[in-house]
N, C-alpha and C positions, 0 to 999 in steps of 0.2 A: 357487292360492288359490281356495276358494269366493266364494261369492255372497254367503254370509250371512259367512263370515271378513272379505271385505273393508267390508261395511257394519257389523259390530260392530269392528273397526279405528278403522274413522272417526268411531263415537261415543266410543269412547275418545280418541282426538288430538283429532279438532275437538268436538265437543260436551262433551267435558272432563268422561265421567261417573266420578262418585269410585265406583268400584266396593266401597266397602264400604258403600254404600248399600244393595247388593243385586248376586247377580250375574246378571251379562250376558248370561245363556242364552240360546237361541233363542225363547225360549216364554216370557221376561222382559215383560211388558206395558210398552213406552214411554212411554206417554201415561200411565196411572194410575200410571207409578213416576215419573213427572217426568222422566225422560231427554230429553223432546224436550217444547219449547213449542213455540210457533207460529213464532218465529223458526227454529227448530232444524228445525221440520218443514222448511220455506221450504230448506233448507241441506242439509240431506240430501235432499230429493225435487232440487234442481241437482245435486247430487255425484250420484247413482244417475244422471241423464241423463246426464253428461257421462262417466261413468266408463264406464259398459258402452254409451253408444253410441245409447238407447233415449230416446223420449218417453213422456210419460205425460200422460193426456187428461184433463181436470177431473174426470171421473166416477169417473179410479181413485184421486181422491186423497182415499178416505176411510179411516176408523182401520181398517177391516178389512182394508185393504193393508198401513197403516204401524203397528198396533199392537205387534207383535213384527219379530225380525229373521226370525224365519224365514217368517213373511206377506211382508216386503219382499222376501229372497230367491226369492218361491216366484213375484210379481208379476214380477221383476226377468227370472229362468230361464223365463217362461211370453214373454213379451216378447220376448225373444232366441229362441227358437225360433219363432218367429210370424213374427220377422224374416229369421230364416233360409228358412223355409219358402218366405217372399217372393220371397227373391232364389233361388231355385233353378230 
């Protein structure tokens, strides 16, 4: 399963978006379609840590990370290899 499959997953189950509001693409704006409030951010920036493994540092938690899934995905995938790179 991708990156951005499993963070569009989890706004569908946890965030509970009614997808005929709009759909869920990757290029879906979160914030200006309402999918995520500030609780919701709060919830999905723990689920992406805890799921793929990864931290993220105050400076990457602005909308240009988290506005779309495929921004989250692209943060998430740049992370993970960064982390790889680490331990090699």
């Amino acid at each position: 399963m991708t990156t951005a499959v499993t963070v569009r997953n989890f706004l569908l189950s946890e965030l509970h978006w009614d997808e005929t509001k709009g759909a869920l693409t990757p290029e879906f704006g979160l914030i200006e379609n309402h999918v995520v409030d500030s609780m919701g951010l709060l919830m999905l920036v723990s689920f992406v840590e805890q799921q793929f493994g990864i931290e993220l540092a105050d400076e990457e938690l602005v909308p240009a990370n988290f506005g779309t899934i495929a921004s989250i995905a692209s943060l998430v995938d740049k992370k993970m290899l960064d982390r790889g790179r680490a331990g090699a």
